[in-house]
KEVEX-695035 format. One line per field, with one value per residue (C-alpha): residue number from 1; x, y, z. Coordinates in Angstrom, 3 decimals, always signed. Each point is the difference from the previous one (the first is absolute). Layout:
BEGIN
pos: c(NUM, ...)
east: c(X, ...)
north: c(Y, ...)
up: c(Z, ...)
***
This chain:
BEGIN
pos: c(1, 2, 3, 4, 5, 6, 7, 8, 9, 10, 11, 12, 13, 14, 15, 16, 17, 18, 19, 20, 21, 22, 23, 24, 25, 26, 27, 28, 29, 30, 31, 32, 33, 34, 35, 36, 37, 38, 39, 40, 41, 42, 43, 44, 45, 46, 47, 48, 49, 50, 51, 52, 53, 54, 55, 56, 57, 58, 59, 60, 61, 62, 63, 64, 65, 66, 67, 68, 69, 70, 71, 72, 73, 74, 75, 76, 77, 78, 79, 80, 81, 82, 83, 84, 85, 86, 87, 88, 89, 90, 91, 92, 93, 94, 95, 96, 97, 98, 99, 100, 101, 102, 103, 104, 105, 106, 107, 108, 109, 110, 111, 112, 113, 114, 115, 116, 117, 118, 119, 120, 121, 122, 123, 124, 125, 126, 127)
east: c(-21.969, -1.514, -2.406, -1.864, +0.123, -3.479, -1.766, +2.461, -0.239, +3.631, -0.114, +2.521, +1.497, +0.116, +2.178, +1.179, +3.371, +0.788, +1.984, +0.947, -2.283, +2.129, -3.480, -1.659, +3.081, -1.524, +0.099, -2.205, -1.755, -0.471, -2.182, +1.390, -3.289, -3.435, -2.856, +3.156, +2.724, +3.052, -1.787, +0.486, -2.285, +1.516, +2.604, +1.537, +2.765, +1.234, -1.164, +1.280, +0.364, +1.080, +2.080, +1.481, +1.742, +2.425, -0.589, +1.546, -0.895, +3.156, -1.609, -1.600, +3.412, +2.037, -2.340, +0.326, +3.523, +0.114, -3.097, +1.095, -3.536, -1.820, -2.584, -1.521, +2.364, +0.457, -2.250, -0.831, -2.523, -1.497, -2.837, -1.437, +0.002, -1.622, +1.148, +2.316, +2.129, +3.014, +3.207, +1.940, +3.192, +1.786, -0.257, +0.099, +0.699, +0.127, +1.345, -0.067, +3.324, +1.937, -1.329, -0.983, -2.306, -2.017, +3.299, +0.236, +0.528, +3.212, +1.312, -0.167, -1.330, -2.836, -3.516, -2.150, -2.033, -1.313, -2.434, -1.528, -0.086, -1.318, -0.090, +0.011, +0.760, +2.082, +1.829, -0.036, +0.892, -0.287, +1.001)
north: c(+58.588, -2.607, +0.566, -3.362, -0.293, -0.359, -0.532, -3.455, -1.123, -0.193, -2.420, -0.652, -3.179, -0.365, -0.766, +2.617, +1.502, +3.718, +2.065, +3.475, +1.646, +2.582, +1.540, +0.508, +1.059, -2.965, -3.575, -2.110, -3.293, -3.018, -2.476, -3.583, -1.447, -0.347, +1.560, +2.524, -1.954, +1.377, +3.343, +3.561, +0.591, +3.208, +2.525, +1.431, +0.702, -1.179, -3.357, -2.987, -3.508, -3.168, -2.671, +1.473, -1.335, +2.609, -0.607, +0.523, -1.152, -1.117, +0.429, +3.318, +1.139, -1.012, +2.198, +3.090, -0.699, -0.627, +3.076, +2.281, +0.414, -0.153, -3.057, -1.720, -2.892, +0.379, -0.531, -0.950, -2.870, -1.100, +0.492, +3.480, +1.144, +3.852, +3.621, +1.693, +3.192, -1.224, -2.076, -2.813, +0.101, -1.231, +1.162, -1.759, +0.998, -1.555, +1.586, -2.129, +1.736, -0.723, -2.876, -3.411, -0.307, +2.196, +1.084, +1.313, +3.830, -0.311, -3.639, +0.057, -3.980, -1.494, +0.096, -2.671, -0.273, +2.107, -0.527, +3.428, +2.406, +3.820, +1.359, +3.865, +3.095, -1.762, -2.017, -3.757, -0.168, -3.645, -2.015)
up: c(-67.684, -2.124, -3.463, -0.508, -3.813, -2.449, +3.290, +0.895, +3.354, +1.657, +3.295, +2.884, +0.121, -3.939, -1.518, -2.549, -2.399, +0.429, -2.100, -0.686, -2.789, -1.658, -1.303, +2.992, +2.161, +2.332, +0.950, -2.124, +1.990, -2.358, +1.997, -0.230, +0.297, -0.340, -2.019, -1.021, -0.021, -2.319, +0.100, +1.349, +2.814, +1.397, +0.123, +2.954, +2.688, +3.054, -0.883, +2.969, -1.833, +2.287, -1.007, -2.889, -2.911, -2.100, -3.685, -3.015, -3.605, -1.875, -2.993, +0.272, +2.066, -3.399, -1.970, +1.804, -0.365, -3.480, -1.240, +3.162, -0.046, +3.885, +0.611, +2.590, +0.953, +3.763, +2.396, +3.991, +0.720, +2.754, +2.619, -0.007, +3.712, -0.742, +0.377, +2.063, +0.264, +1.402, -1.396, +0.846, +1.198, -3.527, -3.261, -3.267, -3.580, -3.880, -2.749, -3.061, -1.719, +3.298, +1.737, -0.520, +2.872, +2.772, +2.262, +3.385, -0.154, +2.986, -0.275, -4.508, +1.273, -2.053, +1.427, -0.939, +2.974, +2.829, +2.937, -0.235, -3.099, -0.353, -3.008, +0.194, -1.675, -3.058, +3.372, +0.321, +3.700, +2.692, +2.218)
***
């Protein structure tokens, strides 16, 4: 499911930064490019990003820790891919009170990279 946002166009191949919206109870789509570049463009779930980086803002992550107060400082770029229903066979996770870094959900390793990405029902999951 996917809600383009103010009538933005959303494109595969681009490149773009997802994140979890805690307002919308979705993932928000910030296109890293183009005529919207550093803007949403949509809203959805079970979005597939390729060649994914794992972000965290050290700055914003200090904050949170500091005001205990939730913001947007964690985030998954890279190529949106489109929609699907199903999951990859890993899951991720971030908690800024807890962990420093995106961290695999059975190993506790740090994830900064990942072929493969869906982002579903408050679930990071790849491969």
């Amino acid at each position: 499911m996917l809600q383009l946002y103010k009538s933005r166009s959303l494109e595969v191949g681009g490149k773009v930064r997802v994140y979890f919206n805690l307002h919308t109870n979705l993932f928000s789509v910030v296109s890293m490019e183009g005529k919207h570049k550093g803007k949403v463009v949509a809203h959805g779930n079970g979005i597939i990003i390729a060649e994914a980086e794992f972000k965290v803002n050290k700055a914003g992550q200090e904050q949170v820790r500091k005001t205990k107060r939730k913001s947007v400082h964690a985030y998954v770029d890279g190529i949106f891919i489109g929609l699907t229903d199903e999951t990859l066979n890993k899951q991720a996770y971030y908690n800024p009170y807890l962990t420093d870094y995106f961290m695999d959900w059975e190993s506790k390793e740090n994830v900064f990279n990942a072929k493969a990405v869906v982002l579903k029902d408050k679930r990071v999951t790849y491969s």
